[in-house]
N, C-alpha and C positions, 0 to 999 in steps of 0.2 A: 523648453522641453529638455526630457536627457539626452545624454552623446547619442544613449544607444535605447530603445523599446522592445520591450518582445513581450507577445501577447498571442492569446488563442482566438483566431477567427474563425467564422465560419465562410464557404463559398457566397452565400449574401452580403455577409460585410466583406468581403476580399472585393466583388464588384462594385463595390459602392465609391471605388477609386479609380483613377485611370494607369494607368501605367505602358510605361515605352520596355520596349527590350532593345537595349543602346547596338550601332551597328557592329561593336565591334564582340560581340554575343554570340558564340555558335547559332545557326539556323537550326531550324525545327530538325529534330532528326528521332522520334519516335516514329515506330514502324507500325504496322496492323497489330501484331501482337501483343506491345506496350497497351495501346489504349482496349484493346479487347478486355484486355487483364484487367485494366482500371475498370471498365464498365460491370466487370464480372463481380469483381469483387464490391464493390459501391452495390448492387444490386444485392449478393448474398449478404451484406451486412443489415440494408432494407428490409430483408424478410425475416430478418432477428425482431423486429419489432419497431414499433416507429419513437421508439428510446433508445437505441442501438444509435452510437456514433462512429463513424470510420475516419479514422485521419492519416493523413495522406504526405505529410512531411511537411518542411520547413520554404519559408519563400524570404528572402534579404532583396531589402530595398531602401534605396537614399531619393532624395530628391533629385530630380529629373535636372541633368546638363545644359539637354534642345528643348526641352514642351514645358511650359510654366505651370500648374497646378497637376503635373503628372510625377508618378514614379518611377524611376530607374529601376528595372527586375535585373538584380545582380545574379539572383543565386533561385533556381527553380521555375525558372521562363517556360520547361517544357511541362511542369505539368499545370502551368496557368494556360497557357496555349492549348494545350489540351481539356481542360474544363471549360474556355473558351469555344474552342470547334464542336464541342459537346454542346452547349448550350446556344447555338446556330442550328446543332441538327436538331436541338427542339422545338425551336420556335419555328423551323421548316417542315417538320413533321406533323405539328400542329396545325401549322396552314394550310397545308394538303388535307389535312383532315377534317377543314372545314369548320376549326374554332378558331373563333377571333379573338376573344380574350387574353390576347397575349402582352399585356403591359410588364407585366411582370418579371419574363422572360428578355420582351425586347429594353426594357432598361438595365439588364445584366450585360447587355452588347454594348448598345449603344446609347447615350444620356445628352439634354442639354448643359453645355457647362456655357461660361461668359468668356468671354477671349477680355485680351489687357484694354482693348478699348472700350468696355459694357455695355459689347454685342453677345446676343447667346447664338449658338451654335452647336451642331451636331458633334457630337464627341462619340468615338470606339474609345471603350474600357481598356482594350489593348492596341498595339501601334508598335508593332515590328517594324526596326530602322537598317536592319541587313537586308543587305540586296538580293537575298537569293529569294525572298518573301515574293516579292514581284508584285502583280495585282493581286495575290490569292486571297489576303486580309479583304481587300474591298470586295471582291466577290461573293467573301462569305458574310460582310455585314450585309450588301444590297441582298444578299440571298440568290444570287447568281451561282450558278455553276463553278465550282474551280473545276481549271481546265487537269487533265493527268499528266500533261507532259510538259515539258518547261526542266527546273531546277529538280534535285533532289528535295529541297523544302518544300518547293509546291507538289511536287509528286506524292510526297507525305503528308503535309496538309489535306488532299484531295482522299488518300487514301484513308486520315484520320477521319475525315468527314463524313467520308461512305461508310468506316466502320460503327462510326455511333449511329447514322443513319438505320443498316443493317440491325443495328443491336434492337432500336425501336420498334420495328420493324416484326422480326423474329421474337426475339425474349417478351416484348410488350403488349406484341401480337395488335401494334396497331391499334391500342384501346387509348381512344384520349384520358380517364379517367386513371387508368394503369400510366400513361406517359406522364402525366401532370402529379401524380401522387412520387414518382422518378426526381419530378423535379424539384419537387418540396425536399422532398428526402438530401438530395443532391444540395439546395441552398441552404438547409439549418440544419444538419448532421454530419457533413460531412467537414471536417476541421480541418487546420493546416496552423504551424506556429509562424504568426509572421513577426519580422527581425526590418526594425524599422531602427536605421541610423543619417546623421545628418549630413554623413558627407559621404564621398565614391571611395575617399581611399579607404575608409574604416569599414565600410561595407566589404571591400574586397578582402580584409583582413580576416571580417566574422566570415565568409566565404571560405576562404584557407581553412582556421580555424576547427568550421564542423567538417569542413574535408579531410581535414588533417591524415586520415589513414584509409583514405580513397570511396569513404562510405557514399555510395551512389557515383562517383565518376571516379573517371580512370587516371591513371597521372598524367595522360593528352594534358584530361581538361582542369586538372591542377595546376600544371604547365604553364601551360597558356594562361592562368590565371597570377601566375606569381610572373608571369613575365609582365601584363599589365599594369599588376600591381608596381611591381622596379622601375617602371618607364613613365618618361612626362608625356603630360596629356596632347600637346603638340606630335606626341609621336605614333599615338593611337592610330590612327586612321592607317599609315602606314603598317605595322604593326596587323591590323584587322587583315589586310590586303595577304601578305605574307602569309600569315595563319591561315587564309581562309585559300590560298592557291597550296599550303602546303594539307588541307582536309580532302579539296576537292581531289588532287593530282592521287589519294592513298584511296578516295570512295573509285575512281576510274578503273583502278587498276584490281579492284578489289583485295586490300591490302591493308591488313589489319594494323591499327595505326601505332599499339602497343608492344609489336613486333617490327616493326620500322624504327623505332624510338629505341629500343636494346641494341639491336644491330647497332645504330647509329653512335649507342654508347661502347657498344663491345669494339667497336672498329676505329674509334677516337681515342680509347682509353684504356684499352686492351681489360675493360674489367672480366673475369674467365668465367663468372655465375651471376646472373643478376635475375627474381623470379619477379614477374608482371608485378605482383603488388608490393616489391621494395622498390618500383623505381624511382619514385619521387621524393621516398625518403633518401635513395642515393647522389641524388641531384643535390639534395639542399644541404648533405654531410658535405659534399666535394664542392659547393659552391665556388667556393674561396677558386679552383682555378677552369673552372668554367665560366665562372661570368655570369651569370641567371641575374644579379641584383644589379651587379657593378656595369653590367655593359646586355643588358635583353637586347636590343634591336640585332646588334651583333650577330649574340646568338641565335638568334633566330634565321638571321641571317644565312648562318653558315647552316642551321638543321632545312633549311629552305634548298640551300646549294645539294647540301647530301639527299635530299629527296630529288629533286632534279636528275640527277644520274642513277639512284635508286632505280625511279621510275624506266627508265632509259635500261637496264639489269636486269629487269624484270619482264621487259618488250626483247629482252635478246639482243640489245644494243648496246657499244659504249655509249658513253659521256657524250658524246658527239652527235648521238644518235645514228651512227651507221653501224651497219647490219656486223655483226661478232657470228662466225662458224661457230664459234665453242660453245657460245653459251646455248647459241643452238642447238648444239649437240646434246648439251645437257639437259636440256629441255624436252629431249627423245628419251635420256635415260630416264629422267623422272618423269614422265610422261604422264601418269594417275598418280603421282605423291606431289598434291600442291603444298604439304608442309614443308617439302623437301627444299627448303632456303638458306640453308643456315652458309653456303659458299656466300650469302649476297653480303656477310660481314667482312671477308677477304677483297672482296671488289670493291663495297665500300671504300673500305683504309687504302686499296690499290687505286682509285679513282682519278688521283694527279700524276699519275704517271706516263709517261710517253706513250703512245699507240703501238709502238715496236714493242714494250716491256712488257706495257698489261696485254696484250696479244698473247705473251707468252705465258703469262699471270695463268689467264683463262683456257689457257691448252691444259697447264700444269695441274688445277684445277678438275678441269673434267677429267684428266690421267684419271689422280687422284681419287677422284668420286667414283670412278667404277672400280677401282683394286680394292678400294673400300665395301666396296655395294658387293663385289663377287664374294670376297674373304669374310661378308656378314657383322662386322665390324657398325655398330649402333650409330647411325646421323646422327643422334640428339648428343653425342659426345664432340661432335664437331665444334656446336658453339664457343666451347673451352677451349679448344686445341685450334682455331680460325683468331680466338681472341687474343690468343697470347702471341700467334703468328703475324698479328696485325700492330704491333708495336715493333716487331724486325722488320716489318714492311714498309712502317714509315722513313726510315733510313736509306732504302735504296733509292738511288739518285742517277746509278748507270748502268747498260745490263751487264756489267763485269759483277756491281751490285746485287744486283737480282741471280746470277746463278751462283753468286756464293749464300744467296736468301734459297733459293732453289734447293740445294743442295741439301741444306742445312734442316730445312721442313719437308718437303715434296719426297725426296730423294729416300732421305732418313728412316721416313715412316712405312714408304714400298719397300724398302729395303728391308725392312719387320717383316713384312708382310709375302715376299717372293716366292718363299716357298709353296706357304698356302696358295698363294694364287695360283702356283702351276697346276698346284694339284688337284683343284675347285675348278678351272678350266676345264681342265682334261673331265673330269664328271658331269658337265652341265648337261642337263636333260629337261625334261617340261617340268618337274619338281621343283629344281632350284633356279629358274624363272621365271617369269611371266612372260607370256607371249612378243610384248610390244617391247621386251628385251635384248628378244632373241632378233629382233630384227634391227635393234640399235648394233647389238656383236656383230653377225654377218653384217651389214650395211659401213661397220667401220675397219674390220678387214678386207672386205670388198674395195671400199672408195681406198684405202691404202695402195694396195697392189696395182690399181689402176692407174693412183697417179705418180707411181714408181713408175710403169710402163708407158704408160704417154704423155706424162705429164698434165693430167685430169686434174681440174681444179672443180669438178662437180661436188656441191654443198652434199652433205649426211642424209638431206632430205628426198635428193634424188634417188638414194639407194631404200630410203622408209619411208616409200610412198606406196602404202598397202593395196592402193589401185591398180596398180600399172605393173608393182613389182612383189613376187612372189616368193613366199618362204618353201625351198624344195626340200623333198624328204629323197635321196639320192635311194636306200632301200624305202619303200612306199609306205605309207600309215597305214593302207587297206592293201595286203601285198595278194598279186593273184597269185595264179596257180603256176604260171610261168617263173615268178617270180620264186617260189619255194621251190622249183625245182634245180632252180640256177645259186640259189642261197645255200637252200638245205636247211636246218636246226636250226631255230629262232630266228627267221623271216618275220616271225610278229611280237621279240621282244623290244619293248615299249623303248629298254635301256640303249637297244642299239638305233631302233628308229627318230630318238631324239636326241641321242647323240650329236655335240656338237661336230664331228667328223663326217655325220651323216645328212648334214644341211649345207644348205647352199640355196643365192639368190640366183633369181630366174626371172627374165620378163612375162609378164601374164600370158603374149600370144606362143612363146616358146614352153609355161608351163600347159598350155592344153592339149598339146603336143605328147605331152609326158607322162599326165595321168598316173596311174599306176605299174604303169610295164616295169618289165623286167631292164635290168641294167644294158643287157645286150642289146636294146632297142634305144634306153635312154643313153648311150655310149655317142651316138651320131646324131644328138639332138645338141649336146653339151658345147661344144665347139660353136655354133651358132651364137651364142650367145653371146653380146658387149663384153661381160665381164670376164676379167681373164681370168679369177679364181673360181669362174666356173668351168672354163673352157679346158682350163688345166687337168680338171676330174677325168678326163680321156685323151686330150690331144696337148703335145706341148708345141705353141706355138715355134716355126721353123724361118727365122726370118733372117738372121745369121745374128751376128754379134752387136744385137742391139739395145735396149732400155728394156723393152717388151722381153726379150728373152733373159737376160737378166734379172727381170724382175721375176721371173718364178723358178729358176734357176735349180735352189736348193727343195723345190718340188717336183714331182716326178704322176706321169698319169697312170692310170687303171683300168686294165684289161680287162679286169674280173673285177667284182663287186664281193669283198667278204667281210666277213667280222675282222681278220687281219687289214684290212684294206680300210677299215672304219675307224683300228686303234691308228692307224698309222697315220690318217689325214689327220685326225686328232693330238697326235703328237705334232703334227707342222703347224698345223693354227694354234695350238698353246708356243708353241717356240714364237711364231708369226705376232700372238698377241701381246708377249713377251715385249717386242720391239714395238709395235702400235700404242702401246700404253706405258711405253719407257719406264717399264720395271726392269728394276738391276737385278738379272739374274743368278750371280756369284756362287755357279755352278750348278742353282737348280732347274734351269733352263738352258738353251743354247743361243737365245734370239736368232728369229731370224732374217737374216743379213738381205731385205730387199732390195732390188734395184744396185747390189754388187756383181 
């Protein structure tokens, strides 16, 4: 025969073969949606008329490595799996329905074939060799239940199953006459071009090949295909293990694998734009000094290692896996923007770095991320300006290293940025934030001033625990009548009620306390309170010459409640944030000087 065959089948001649899906194969991974779609359309094609053909793509297969009269499914495993699980829920649907005549059906499953000694034997048409398949193959040939829980592949097998199930069901209304006419339709009309050659590695080549510009997979699973391809077959199995700890570790985390893979390039290689569907044409340009051909296991290797701490990045941990304040922190700023990753390229390229440096890495970072976030400054510009920062990062070796890298990136760019930032400060109101913002600002000049004063090492989280800990409106959101008499003239504008001069945290049982009164009542409630940047609003703690009074020092309390008393708190918490978010002020601020 030729090197290479290609030819038009149909789903009856495609089962008229056995075929393995080799282990080292991504597992099933079509969802409800995928196969709803296929049944949708296989059905509207049907009702075009029963000359109407629908075809469905391409399937590459060599002969079988482990099963002797089988095929290796290189290229199209999910939607043979999936016409597969399809034609399980027919021959199950039909038995409930109490026809028998299912030879037909059941030798698209399952067939006698002759083993090497000429005994015959039961044979599946398919025979999934990855592990994450489990029993769910034998369950669906005995016609057994697959169970829902277990792997992701069996959770989707299960779910594939129920949804062709469902589809007979509903669209076919349960008519065996309408299910059996389904499945004629389904074995001689519907097509597929299959790509039969005689060995694995040419098969992975025509693999590549139609892939060539990502059509139907992503550069994942181009990837991982050209990595198989570069590597000897003694390395497989290892190889599968990798890949498949590096699939599972990105489905846990819910962590899109094509954005793990840029990072990974942006942070190794400082490339500054790279869009989802150049990446595997930029792999195979830059071969030469990444290694893909000349050293895969390698590189796998090391994208196995950068996922590893990835993951660990994305849990709010180093590398080490212990617990990181910062990136917790930023975790609060971003709090409903899960796009919001483009830092996890800086941690990345910062990942070998001593626990003393990248500590300070991830402080600098989250600085950074909110002088950016207040002054409105586009996230999506990060990736560029993280990528190019990540090639001076791989250079720091000490932290004399790292603040002349500090300096030079961190520093530079607040330093653009200081004036806006005073002056964005000084405005914020419910407009230019969102709520679970406003309680990241107070929560991280709160926890400051506190552990100027006593030396408080309490995490971000103690202060934005919206349970226990309370956002105070100091003039009220709903102000009585006591209150306008003590205010006067705009007691209920919006601009001075959310006022960041005009908030402050509160314990829950000291805000029920607070309600709405008037400042004269809430004056002797403020003092009670843990936090000294609350306590300071009326009383300056008197204890002589210690941390605690030093640390609110350049703040002073209020007798009265007014709009002068709301710009003027305002102006100590922008000087205050000034120093909390180590912007260099260079005269548009004053910082202020805590715990001197």
């Amino acid at each position: 025969m030729a090197a290479i065959e290609s030819r038009d089948v149909s789903v009856k001649e495609l089962f008229q073969k056995f075929y393995v899906v080799p282990r080292y194969q991504r597992e099933y991974v079509w969802e409800k949606e995928q196969v709803a779609q296929l049944l949708e359309d296989i059905r509207s094609e049907q009702l075009e008329g029963d000359k109407s053909e629908y075809f469905i793509g391409s399937v590459v297969v060599c002969p079988s490595q482990a099963e002797k009269g089988a095929d290796d499914l290189i290229d199209g495993q999910q939607r043979v799996t999936t016409l597969f699980i399809i034609l399980c829920a027919i021959r199950d649907r039909l038995s409930a329905l109490g026809d028998d005549n299912l030879e037909g059906v059941k030798k698209s499953i399952v067939d006698v074939d002759t083993d090497q000694y000429g005994n015959d034997c039961r044979r599946a048409r398919l025979e999934p060799q990855y592990k994450d398949a489990g029993s769910a193959f034998s369950d669906l040939i005995e016609g057994r239940t697959v169970q829902k829980t277990g792997t992701r592949s069996i959770k989707n097998i299960s779910v594939a199953y129920n949804t062709a199930k469902d589809f007979l069901s509903d669209d076919l209304e349960n008519s065996i006459p309408e299910i059996k006419k389904f499945f004629g339709y389904l074995m001689a009309n519907v097509k597929l071009i299959k790509i039969y050659t005689d060995s694995f590695g040419r098969a992975l080549k025509i693999f590549e090949t139609i892939n060539d510009r990502g059509i139907g997979l992503n550069a994942m699973d181009l990837l991982k295909n050209l990595l198989f391809m570069s590597a000897g077959e003694e390395d497989f199995e290892y190889l599968q293990d990798c890949w498949k700890f590096i699939v599972d570790e990105l489905y846990k985390i819910k962590e899109r694998p094509l954005r793990f893979l840029r990072y990974f390039i942006f942070s190794t290689w400082g490339v500054p734009r790279l869009a989802k569907d150049e990446l595997y044409e930029w792999l195979l340009k830059n071969d030469e000094k990444i290694g893909l051909r000349d050293a895969p296991v390698k590189f796998t290797e090391r994208l196995k290692e950068a996922l590893g701490a990835y993951v660990c990045f994305v849990n709010k941990k180093d590398r080490y896996g212990e617990n990181n304040i910062f990136l917790e922190n930023i975790s609060f700023l971003y709090k409903k923007h899960n796009s919001a990753k483009q830092h996890l390229v800086l941690l990345l390229a910062g990942r070998n770095l001593s626990s003393e440096i990248f500590s300070a890495l991830c402080r600098d970072i989250e600085s950074f991320l909110f002088v950016c976030n207040l002054v409105k400054e586009e996230i999506r510009t990060f990736e560029k300006t993280f990528a190019g920062w990540s090639l001076l990062l791989s250079k720091v070796k000490t932290m004399e290293d790292y603040k002349e890298f500090a300096k030079e990136t961190f520093q530079k760019q607040k330093r653009k940025h200081a004036s806006k930032f005073s002056i964005m400060f000084k405005a914020i109101d419910e407009r230019s934030l969102p709520r679970y913002q406003f309680d990241y600002v107070l929560g991280k000049l709160t926890q400051a001033v506190d552990s100027s004063a006593y030396g408080s090492n309490n995490p971000l989280s103690y202060y934005c625990n919206s349970k226990e800990i309370h956002l105070e409106h100091i003039l009220p959101q709903k102000p009585s009548s006591d209150v306008y008499k003590e205010f006067g003239v705009g007691a209920d504008d919006p601009r001075l009620i959310w006022s960041i001069g005009n908030l402050a945290l509160v314990e829950k049982s000291i805000n029920m306390s607070l309600g709405n009164k008037a400042f004269s009542h809430k004056k002797r409630i403020y003092p009670k309170s843990r936090y000294l940047l609350t306590r300071i609003i009326s009383e300056r703690p008197d204890i002589g010459n210690t941390a605690i009074d030093r640390a609110v020092l350049p703040m002073h309390p209020f007798g009265e409640w007014t709009r002068e008393a709301i710009h003027q708190r305002t102006e100590w918490l922008a000087d205050l944030a000034c120093t909390v978010w180590d912007v260099p002020t260079d005269g548009y601020g004053k910082g202020l000087e805590i715990g001197e």
